[in-house]
C-alpha positions in Angstrom: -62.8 -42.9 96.8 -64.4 -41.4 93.7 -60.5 -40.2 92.8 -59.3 -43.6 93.3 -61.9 -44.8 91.3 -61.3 -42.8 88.0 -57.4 -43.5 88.2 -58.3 -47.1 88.1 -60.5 -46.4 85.7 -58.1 -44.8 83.5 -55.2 -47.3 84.0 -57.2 -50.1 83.1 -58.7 -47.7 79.5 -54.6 -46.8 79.0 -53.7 -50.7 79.6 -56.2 -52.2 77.4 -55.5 -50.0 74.6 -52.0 -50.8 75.0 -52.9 -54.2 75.0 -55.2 -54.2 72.2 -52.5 -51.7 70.3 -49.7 -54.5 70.7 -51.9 -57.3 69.5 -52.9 -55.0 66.5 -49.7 -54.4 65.2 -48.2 -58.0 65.8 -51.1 -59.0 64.0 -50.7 -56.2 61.3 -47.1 -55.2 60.9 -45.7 -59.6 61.7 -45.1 -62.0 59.3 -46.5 -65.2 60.6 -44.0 -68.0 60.2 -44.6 -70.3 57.2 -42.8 -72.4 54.2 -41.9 -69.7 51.1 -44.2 -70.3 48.3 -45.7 -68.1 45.5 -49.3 -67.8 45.3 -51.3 -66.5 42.3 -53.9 -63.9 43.5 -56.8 -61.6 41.5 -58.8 -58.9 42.3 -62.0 -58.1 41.0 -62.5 -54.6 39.3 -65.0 -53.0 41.8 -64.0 -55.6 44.5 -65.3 -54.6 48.2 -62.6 -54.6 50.5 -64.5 -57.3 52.9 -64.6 -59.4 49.9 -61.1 -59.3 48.5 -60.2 -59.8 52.4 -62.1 -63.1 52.6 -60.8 -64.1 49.5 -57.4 -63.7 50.7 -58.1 -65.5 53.2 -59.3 -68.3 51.7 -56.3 -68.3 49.3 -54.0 -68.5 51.7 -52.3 -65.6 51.8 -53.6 -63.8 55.6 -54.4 -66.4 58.4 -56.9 -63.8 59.2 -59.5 -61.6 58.2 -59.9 -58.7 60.9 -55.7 -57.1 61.1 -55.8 -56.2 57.3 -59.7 -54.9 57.9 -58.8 -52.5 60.8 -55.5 -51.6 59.1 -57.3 -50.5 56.1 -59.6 -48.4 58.1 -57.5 -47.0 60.3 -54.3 -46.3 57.2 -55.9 -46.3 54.2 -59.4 -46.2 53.8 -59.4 -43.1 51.1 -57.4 -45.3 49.0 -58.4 -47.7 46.8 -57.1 -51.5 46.2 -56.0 -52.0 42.8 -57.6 -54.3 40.6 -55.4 -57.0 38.5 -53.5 -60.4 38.7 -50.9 -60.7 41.5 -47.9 -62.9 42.0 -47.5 -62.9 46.1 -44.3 -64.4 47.4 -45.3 -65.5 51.2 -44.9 -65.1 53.9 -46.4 -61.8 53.7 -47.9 -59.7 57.1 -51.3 -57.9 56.5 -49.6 -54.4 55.7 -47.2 -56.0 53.4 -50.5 -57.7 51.5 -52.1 -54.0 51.5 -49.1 -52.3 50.5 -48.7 -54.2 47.4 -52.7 -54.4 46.2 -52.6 -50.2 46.8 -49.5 -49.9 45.1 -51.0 -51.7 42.4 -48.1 -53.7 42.0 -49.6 -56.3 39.1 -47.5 -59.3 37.5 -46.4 -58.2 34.0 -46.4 -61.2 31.7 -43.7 -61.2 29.2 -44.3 -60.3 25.3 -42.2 -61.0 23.0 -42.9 -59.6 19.1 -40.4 -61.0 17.1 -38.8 -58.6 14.3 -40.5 -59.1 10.7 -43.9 -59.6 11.3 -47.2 -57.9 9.9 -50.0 -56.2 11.9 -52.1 -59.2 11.3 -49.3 -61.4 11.8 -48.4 -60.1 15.0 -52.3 -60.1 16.3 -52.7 -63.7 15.9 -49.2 -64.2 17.7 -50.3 -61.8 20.8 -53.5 -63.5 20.8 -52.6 -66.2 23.0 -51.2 -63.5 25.5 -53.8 -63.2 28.8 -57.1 -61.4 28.2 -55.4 -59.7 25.1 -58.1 -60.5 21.3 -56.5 -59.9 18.4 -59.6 -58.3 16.6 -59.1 -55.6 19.2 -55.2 -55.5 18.2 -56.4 -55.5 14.3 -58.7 -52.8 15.4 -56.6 -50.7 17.7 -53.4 -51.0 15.3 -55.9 -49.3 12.5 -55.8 -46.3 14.2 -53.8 -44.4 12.5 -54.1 -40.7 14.6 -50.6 -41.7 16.5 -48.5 -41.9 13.1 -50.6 -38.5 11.3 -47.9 -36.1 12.6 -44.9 -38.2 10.7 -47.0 -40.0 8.5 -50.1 -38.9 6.7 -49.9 -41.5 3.8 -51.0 -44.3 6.6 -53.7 -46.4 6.3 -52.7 -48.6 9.4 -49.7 -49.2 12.0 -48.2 -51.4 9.6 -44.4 -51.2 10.1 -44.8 -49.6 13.3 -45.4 -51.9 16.1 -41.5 -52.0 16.9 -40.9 -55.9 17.8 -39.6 -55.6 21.6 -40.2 -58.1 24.0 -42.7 -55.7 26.3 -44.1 -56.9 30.0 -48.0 -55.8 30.3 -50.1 -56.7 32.6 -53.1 -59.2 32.3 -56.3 -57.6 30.9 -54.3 -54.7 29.6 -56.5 -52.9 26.9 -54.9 -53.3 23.0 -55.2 -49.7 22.5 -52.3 -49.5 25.8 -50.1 -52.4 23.8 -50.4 -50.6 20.3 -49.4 -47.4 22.6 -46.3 -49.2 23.5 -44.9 -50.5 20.6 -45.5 -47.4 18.5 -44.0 -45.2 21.9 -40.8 -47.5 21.4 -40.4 -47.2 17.6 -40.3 -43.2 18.4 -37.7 -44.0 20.9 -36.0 -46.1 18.5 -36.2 -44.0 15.6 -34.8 -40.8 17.4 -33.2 -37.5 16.0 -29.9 -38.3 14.5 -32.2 -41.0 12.3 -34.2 -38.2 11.4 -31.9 -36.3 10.6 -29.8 -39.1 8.4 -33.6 -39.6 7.0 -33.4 -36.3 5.1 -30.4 -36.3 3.7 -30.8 -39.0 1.7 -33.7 -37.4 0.6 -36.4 -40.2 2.6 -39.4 -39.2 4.9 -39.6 -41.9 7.6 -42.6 -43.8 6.4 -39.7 -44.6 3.1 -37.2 -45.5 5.4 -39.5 -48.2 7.1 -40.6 -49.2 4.2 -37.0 -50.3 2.8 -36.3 -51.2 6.3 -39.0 -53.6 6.3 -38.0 -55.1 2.9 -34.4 -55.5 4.4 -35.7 -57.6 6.7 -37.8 -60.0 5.2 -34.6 -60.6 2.6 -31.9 -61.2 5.0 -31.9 -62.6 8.8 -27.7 -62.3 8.3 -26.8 -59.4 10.3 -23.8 -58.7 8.3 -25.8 -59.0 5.1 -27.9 -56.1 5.8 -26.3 -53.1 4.9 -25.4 -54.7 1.6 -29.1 -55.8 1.1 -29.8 -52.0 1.6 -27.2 -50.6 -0.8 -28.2 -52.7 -3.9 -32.0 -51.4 -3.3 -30.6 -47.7 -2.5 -28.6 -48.3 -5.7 -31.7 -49.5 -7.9 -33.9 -46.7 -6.2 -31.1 -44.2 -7.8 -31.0 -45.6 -10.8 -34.9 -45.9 -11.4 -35.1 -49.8 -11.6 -37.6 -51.9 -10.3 -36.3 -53.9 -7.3 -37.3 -57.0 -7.9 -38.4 -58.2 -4.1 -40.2 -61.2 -3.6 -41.7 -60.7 0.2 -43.2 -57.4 -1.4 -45.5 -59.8 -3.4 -45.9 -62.4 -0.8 -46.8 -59.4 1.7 -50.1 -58.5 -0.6 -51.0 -62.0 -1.6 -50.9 -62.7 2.4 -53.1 -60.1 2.9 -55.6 -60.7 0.5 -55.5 -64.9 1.6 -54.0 -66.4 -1.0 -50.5 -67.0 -0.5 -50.1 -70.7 -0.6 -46.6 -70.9 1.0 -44.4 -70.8 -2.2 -44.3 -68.1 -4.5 -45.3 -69.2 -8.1 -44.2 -68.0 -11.8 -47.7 -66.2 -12.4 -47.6 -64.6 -8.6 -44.7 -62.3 -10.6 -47.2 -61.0 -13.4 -49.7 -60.1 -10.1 -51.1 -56.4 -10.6 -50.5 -54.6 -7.7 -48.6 -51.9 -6.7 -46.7 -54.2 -3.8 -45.4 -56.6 -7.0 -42.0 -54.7 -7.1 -41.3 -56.6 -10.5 -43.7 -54.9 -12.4 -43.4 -51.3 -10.6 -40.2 -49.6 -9.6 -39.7 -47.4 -6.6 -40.8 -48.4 -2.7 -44.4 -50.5 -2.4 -47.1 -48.4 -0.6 -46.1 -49.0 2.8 -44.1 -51.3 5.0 -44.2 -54.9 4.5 -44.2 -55.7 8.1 -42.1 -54.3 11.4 -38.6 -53.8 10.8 -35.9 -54.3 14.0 -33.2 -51.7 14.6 -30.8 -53.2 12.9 -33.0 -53.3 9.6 -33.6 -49.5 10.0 -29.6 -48.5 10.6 -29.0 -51.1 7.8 -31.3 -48.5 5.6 -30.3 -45.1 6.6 -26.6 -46.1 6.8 -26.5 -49.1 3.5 -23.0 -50.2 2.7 -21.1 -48.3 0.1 -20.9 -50.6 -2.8 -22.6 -50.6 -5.9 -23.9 -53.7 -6.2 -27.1 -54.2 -8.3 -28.2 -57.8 -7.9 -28.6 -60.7 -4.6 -29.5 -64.0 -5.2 -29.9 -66.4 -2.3 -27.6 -69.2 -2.2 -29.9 -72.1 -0.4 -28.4 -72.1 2.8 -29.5 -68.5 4.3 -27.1 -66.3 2.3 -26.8 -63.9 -0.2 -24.1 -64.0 -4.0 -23.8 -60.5 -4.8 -23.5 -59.5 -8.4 -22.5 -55.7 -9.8 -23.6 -57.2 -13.2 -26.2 -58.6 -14.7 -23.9 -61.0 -15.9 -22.2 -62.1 -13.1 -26.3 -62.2 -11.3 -27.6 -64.7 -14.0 -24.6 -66.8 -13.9 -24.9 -66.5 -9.9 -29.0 -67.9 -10.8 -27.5 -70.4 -12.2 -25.2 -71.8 -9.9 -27.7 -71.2 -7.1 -31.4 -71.6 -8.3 -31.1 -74.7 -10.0 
């Protein structure tokens, strides 16, 4: 009798944890049927599990509380669930939710930093970007300990934050975003650059420098390499340059650039006013794109001396003096 009474016993222990095994996992591993829909979801940094769960919940995202609990427990409770802003595309079954949050598998917003803008220039524009303050851009792109190796003349990241359209995460620190951008002008700017740097007798930080003025004189793709080769000309020849953006770069970052450059703004002393000193300004006017770079190390092989813009986005190219004034002429009225 006592016999009978343990096998019974243990058949009814081995059927109820079958039972309660199979209700577990249709609850856990199942998708529960429901419309698709994205739903927006964050956790906390230092969220309890209980209390992301309820939350969850309450979103809408788990119909109930206890299948992702016991999962946890029972899968994954010496990991932790990742903080951060998630896009969830539902349905989603408990494991799939967990999965996902210990993955840490975070939306990535979309940045896009357009080519030719300053440091400052580029703060205010990643300001609007989730969580992100551009006094801690300013701040972070100061830090000049990245560049020392390549450039020890730095007083900032000016020229480069390559301009990339990047995908960070919400709350991402600006030390991480600086991090990227300069990580992608190294990619960018690889060996064979390098290499092209030297012989033409240019350390990088010169060859971002011209790259940068190339870019604030031309937005013409084919006009770039010729833009380079009348300043790689004047550079030879020891005259000044003569580039306008160099003077509206200081006067920008000392607040008084009132839109238009004026007649007295070319008598400015500064070492950035390229009309009254010859060779490169200090550093880069803001962050050059690829093509502004190749356009430098590789300029077009012409001897042109002069550029003046013709009013509609173009460029008259002059080998003379001459032939430039008469092109002022025509064009500048």
């Amino acid at each position: 009798m006592l016999l009978k009474i343990i096998k019974w016993t243990f058949f009814l222990g081995i059927t109820t944890i079958f039972v309660l095994s199979t209700w577990f996992s249709l609850e856990f591993y199942f998708t529960a049927k429901s419309l698709p829909k994205e739903i927006s979801f964050e956790v906390e940094k230092g969220g309890k599990v209980e209390e992301i769960a309820r939350n969850l919940k309450e979103s809408g995202v788990i119909q109930k509380k206890w299948p992702l609990l016991l999962g946890y427990k029972l899968f994954y409770s010496h990991q932790s669930l990742k903080a951060g802003e998630y896009r969830l595309q539902l349905p989603l079954s408990p494991k799939q939710v967990l999965s996902i949050l210990i993955e840490g598998k975070v939306y990535l917003h979309s940045l896009t930093i357009p080519e030719g803008l300053t440091r400052r220039e580029i703060a205010v524009h990643i300001d609007s970007f989730p969580s992100m303050n551009k006094e801690k851009f300013l701040e972070a792109s100061s830090n000049i300990n990245r560049i020392s190796s390549w450039d020890k003349e730095a007083s900032s990241l000016e020229g480069y934050l390559f301009p990339e359209t990047y995908h960070f995460p919400k709350g991402i620190p600006a030390e991480e975003v600086v991090e990227a951008m300069v990580s992608e002008f190294e990619k960018i700017f690889h060996q064979e650059w390098k290499k092209r740097a030297q012989e033409l007798g240019m350390s990088i930080r010169e060859i971002v420098t011209l790259s940068s003025l190339i870019e604030k004189e031309t937005s013409i793709p084919e006009e770039r390499r010729l833009i380079s080769a009348v300043f790689h000309n004047r550079l030879e020849r020891g005259m000044k340059l003569d580039c306008d953006p160099t003077i509206i770069y200081i006067l920008k970052e000392e607040g008084r650039f009132t839109g238009r450059l004026r007649t007295k703004d070319l008598r400015l002393d500064s070492p950035y006013n390229t009309y009254l000193y010859p060779g490169l300004p200090p550093s880069p006017i803001c962050s050059p794109g690829r093509e502004s770079m190749e356009a430098a190390l590789y300029p077009s092989e012409e001897n042109y001396l002069y550029f003046v813009s013709e009013n509609n986005g173009s460029h008259k190219f002059s080998y003379t003096l001459k032939e430039h004034l008469k092109a002022v002429r025509e064009y500048q009225k």
